[in-house]
C-alpha positions as a LaTeX table, in Angstrom:
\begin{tabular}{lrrr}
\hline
Residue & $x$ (\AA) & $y$ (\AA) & $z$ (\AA) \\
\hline
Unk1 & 0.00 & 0.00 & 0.00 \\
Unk2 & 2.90 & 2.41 & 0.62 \\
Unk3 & 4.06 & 1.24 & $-2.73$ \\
Unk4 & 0.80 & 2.32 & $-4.51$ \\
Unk5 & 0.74 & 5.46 & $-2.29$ \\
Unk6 & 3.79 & 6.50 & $-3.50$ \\
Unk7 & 3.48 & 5.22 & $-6.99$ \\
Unk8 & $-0.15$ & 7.17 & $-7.47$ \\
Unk9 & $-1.45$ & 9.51 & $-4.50$ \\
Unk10 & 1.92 & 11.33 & $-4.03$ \\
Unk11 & 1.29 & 14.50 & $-7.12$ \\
Unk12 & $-1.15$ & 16.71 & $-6.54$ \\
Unk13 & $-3.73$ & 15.31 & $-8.60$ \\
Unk14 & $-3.24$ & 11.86 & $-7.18$ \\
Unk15 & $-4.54$ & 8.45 & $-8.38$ \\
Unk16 & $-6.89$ & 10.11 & $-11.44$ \\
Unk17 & $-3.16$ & 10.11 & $-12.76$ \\
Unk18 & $-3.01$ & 6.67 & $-12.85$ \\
Unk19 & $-5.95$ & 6.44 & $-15.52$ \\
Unk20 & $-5.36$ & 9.73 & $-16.79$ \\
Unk21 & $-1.86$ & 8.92 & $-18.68$ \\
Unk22 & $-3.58$ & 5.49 & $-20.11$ \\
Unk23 & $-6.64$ & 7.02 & $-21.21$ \\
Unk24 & $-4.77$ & 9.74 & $-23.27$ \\
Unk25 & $-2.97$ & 7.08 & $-24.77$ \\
Unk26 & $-5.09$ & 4.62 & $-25.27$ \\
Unk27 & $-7.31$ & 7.86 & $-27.25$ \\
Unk28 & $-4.03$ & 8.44 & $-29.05$ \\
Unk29 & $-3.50$ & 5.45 & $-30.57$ \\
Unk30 & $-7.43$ & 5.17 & $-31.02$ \\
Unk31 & $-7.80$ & 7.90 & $-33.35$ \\
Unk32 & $-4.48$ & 7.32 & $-34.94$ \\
Unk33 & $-5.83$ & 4.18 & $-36.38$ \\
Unk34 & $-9.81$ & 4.31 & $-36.51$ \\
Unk35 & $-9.19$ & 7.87 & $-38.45$ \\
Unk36 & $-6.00$ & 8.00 & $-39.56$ \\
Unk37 & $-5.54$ & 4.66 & $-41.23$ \\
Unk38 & $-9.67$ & 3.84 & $-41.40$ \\
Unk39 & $-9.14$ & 0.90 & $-38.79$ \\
Unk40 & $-13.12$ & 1.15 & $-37.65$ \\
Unk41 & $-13.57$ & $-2.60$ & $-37.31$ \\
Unk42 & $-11.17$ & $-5.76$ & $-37.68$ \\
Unk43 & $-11.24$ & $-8.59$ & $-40.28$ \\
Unk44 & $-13.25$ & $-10.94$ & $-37.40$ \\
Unk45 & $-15.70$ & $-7.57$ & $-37.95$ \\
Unk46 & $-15.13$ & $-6.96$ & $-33.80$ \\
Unk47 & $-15.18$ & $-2.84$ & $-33.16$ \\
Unk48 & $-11.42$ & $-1.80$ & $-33.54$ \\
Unk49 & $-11.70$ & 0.45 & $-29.97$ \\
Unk50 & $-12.39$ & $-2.64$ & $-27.41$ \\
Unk51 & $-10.33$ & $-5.17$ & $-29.44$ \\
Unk52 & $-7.40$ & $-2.06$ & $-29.10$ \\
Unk53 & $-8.18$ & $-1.51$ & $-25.37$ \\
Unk54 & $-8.18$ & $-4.68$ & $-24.59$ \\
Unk55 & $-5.19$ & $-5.93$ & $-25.35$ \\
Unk56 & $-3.64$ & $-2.40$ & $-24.50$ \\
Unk57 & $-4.71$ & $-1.89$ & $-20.50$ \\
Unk58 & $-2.70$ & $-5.50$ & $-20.06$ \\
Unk59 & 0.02 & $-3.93$ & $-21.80$ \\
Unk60 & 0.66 & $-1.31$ & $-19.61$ \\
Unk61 & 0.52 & $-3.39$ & $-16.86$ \\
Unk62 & 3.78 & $-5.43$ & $-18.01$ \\
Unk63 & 5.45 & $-1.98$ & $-19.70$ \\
Unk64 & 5.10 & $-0.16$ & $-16.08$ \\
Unk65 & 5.60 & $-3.24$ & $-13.96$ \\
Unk66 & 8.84 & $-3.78$ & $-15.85$ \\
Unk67 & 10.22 & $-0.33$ & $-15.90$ \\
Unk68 & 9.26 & 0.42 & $-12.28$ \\
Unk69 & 10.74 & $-3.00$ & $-11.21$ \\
Unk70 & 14.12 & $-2.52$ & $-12.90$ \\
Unk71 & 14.57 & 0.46 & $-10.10$ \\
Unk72 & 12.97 & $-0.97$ & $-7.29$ \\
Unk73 & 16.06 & $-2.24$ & $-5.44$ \\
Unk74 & 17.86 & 1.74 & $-5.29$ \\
Unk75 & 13.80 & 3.43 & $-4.43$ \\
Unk76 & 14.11 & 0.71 & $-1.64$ \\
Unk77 & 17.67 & 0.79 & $-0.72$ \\
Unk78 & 16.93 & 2.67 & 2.71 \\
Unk79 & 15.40 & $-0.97$ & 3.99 \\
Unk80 & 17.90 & $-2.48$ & 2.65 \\
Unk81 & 20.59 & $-0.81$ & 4.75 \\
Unk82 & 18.83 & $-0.57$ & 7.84 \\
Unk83 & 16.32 & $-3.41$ & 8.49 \\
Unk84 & 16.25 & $-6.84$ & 8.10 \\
Unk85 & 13.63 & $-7.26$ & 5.36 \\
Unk86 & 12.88 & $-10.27$ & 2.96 \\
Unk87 & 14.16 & $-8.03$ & $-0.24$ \\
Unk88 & 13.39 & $-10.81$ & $-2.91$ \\
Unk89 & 9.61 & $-9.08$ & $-2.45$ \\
Unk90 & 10.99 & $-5.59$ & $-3.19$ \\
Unk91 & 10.59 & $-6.12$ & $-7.03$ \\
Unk92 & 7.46 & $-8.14$ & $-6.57$ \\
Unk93 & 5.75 & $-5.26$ & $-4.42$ \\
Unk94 & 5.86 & $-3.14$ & $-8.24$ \\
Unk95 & 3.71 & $-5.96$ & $-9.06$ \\
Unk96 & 1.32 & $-6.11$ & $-6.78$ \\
Unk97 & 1.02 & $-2.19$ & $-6.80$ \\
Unk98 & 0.34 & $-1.87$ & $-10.24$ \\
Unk99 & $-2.65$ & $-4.80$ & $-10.11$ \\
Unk100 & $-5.00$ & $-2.27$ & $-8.08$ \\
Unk101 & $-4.93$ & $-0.11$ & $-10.76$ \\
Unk102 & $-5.16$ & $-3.17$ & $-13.40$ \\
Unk103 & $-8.31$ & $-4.20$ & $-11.47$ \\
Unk104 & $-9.83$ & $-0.74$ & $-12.08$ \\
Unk105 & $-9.32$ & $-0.01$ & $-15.60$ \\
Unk106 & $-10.67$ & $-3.45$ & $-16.45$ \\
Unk107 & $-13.91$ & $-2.51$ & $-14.30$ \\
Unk108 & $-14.38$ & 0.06 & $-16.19$ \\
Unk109 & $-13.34$ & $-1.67$ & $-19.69$ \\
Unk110 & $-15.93$ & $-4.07$ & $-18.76$ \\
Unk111 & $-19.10$ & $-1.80$ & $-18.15$ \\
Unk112 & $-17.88$ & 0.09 & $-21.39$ \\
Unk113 & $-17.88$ & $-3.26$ & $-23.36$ \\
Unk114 & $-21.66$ & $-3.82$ & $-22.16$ \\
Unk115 & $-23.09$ & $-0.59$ & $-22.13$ \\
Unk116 & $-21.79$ & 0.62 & $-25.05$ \\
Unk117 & $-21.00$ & $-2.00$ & $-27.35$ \\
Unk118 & $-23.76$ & $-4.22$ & $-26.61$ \\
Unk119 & $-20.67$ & $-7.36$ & $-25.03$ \\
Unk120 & $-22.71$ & $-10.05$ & $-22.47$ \\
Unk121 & $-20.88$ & $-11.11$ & $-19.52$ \\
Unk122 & $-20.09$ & $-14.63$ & $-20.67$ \\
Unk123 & $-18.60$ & $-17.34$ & $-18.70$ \\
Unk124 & $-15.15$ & $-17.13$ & $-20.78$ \\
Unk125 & $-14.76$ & $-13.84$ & $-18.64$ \\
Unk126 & $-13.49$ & $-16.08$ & $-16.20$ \\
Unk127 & $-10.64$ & $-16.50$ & $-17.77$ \\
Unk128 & $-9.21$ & $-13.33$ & $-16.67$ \\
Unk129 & $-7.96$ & $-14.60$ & $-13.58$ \\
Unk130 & $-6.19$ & $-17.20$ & $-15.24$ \\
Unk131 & $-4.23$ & $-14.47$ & $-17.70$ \\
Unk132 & $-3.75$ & $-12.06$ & $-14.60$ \\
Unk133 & $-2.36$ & $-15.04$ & $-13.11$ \\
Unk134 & $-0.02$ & $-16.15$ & $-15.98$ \\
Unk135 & 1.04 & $-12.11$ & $-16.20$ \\
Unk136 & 1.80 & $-12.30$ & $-12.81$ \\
Unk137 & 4.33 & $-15.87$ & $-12.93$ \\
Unk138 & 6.11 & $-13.98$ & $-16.03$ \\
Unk139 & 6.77 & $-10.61$ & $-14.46$ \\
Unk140 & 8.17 & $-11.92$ & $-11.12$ \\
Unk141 & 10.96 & $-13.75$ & $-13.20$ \\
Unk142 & 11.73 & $-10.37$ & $-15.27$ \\
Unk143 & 11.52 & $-8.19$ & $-12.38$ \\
Unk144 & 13.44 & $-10.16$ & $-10.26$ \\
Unk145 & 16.34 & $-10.50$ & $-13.55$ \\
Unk146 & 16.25 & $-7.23$ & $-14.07$ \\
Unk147 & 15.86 & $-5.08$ & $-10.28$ \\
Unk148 & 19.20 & $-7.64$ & $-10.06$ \\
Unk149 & 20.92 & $-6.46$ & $-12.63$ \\
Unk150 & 20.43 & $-3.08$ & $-12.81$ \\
Unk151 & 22.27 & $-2.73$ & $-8.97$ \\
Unk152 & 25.56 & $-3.94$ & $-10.64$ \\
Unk153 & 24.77 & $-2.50$ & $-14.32$ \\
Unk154 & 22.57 & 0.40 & $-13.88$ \\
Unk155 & 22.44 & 0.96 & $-17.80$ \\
Unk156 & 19.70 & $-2.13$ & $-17.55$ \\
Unk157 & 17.04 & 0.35 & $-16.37$ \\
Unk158 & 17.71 & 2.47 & $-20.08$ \\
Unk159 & 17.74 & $-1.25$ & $-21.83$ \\
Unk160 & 14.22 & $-2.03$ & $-20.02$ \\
Unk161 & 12.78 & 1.36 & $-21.25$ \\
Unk162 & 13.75 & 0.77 & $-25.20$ \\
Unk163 & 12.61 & $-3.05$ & $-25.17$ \\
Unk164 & 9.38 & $-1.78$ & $-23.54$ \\
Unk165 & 9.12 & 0.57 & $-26.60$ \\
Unk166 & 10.05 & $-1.25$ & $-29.68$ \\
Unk167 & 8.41 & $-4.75$ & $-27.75$ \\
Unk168 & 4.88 & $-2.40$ & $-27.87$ \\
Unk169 & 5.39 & $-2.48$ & $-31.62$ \\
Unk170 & 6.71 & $-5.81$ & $-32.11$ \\
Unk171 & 3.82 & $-7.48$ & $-30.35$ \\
Unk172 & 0.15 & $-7.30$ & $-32.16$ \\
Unk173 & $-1.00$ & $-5.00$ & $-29.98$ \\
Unk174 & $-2.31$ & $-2.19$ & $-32.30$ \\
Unk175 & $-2.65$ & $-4.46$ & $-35.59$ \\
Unk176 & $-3.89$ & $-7.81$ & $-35.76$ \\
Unk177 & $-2.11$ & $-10.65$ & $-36.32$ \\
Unk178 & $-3.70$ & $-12.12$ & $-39.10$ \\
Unk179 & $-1.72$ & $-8.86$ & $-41.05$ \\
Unk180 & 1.47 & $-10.92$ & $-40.61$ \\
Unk181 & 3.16 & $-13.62$ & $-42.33$ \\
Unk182 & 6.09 & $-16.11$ & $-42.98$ \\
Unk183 & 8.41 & $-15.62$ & $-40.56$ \\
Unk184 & 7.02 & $-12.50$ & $-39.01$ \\
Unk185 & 4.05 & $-14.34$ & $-37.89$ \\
Unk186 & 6.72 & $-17.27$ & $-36.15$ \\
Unk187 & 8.52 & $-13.79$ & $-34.48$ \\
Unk188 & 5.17 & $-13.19$ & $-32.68$ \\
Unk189 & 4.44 & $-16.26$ & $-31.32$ \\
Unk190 & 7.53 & $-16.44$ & $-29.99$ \\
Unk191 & 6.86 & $-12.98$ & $-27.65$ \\
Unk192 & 5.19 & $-14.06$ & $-24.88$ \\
Unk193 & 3.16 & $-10.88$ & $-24.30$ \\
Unk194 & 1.42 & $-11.72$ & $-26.89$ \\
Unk195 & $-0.33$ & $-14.59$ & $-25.03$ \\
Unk196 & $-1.27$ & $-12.31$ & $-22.59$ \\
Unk197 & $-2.63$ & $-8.99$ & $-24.98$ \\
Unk198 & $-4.67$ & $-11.82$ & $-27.20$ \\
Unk199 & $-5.27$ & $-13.86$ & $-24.27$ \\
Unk200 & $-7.44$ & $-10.95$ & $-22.61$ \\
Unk201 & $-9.66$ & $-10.74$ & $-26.60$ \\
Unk202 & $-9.91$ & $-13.96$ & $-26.06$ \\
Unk203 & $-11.85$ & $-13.71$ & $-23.24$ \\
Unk204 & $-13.91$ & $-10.76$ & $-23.69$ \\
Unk205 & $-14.48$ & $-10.55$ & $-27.15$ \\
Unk206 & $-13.74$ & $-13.61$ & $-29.33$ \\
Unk207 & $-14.78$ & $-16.15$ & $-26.52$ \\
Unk208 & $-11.89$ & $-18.50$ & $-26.72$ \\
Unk209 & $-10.73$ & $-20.89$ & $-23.83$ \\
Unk210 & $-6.94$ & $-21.31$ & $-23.52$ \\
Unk211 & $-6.55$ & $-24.58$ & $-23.37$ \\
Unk212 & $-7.46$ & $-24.76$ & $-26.91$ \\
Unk213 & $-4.02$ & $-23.87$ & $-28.58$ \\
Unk214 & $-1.95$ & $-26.38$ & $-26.40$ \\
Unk215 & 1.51 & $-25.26$ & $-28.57$ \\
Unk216 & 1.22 & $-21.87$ & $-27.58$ \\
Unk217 & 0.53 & $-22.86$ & $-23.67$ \\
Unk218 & 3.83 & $-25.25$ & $-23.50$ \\
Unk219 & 5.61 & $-22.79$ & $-24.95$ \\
Unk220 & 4.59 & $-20.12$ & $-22.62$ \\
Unk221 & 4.60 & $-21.69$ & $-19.74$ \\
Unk222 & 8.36 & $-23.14$ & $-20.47$ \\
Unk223 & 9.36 & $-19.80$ & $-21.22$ \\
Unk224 & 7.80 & $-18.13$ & $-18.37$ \\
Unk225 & 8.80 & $-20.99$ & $-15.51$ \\
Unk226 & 12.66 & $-20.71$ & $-17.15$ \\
Unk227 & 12.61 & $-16.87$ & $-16.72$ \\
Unk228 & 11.46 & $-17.20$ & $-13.54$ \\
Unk229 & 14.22 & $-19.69$ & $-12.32$ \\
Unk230 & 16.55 & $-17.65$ & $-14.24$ \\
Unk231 & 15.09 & $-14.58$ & $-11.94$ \\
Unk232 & 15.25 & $-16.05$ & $-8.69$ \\
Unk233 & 18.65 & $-17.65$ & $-9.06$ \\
Unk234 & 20.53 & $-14.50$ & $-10.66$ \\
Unk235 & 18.92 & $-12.52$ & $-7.92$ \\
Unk236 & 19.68 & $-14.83$ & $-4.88$ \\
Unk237 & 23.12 & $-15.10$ & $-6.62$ \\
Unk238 & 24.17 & $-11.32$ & $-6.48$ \\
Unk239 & 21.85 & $-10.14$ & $-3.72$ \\
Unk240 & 24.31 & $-10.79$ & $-1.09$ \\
Unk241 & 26.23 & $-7.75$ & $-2.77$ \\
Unk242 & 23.56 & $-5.04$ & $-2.87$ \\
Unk243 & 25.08 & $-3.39$ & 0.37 \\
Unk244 & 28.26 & $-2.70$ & $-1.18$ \\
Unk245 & 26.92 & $-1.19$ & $-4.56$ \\
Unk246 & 23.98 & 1.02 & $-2.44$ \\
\hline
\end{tabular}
């Protein structure tokens, strides 16, 4: 809760910042392609604005989570130094901060979808949970890697900025992914955000379950679980030297 506090209520305007920055760029990218390039409705004919937002509020969940994380260990360096405190959660906290305000925007996401564009609460809303859940397993092994690294190498917090920026692009986020192909379309299966961003249209829009593409769930879930080892071993490994570099 401090986290959050600190993360949202601190400015002056407090937490309407929080949905203030998404909103304007969720509009952004909104007009950008329903005007600019004539994107009104995808080729599954599903309104282009949910099937955007959608995938987009999940999004910024990993981009912030990941960027916030790669700092966490120097924001929380004071505990460090002066109590004893379990500081494999100190990157995991950015997590769980960052899901209160995940858990709003999809409230609201979800009365927009049914007020506005006519969307039934269906039972494949469910799987929500599971993706949240899934998100969840895959950041703690990148914030763990990277809050890790970036005490030794601080040049890791500019690395996790740029692959947040050209990883927005490189996953089908803003264009579908029927629009790729050959090898391209191999490149994006191989990001696992994307089996978050098209797991969430999934399950409000296109009323998939997740079990039904069993390649892409081995491969996630191998990818994530070997992150996540990866994570907690290269930070038990080098936490033991965080004193001397804070």
């Amino acid at each position: 809760m401090r986290d959050f506090e600190s993360r949202y209520l601190s400015s002056y305007l407090g937490l309407p910042w929080a949905f203030i920055q998404p909103a304007l760029y969720i509009f952004i990218i909104w007009f950008a392609f329903t005007f600019g390039l004539r994107a009104g409705h995808t080729a599954s004919g599903l309104p282009y604005a949910p099937w955007l937002i959608l995938a987009i509020i999940p999004w910024m969940f990993i981009s912030q989570t990941m960027i916030a994380s790669s700092n966490s260990i120097f924001e929380y360096s004071y505990i460090i130094k002066k109590t004893k405190f379990p500081i494999t959660l100190i990157p995991i906290i950015k997590i769980f901060s960052g899901i209160i305000v995940h858990f709003i925007l999809m409230v609201v996401i979800t009365i927009i979808l049914i007020l506005f564009y006519n969307i039934k609460p269906s039972v494949y809303w469910l799987q929500f949970f599971y993706y949240l859940f899934a998100n969840i397993v895959l950041l703690s092994g990148i914030s763990l890697l990277v809050a890790s690294i970036n005490v030794f190498i601080q040049d890791m917090a500019h690395i996790v900025n740029i692959l947040v920026s050209l990883l927005f692009w490189a996953t089908p986020i803003v264009y579908p992914y029927s629009m790729l192909s050959g090898k391209l379309r191999y490149i994006a299966l191989l990001n696992p955000f994307f089996y978050i961003t098209e797991g969430y249209r999934y399950t409000f829009l296109e009323h998939i379950w997740f079990y039904k593409y069993t390649e892409m769930n081995i491969y996630f879930w191998t990818f994530t679980l070997l992150i996540l080892f990866l994570g907690t071993f290269t930070f038990h490994k080098l936490k033991q030297n965080f004193i001397d570099y804070l």
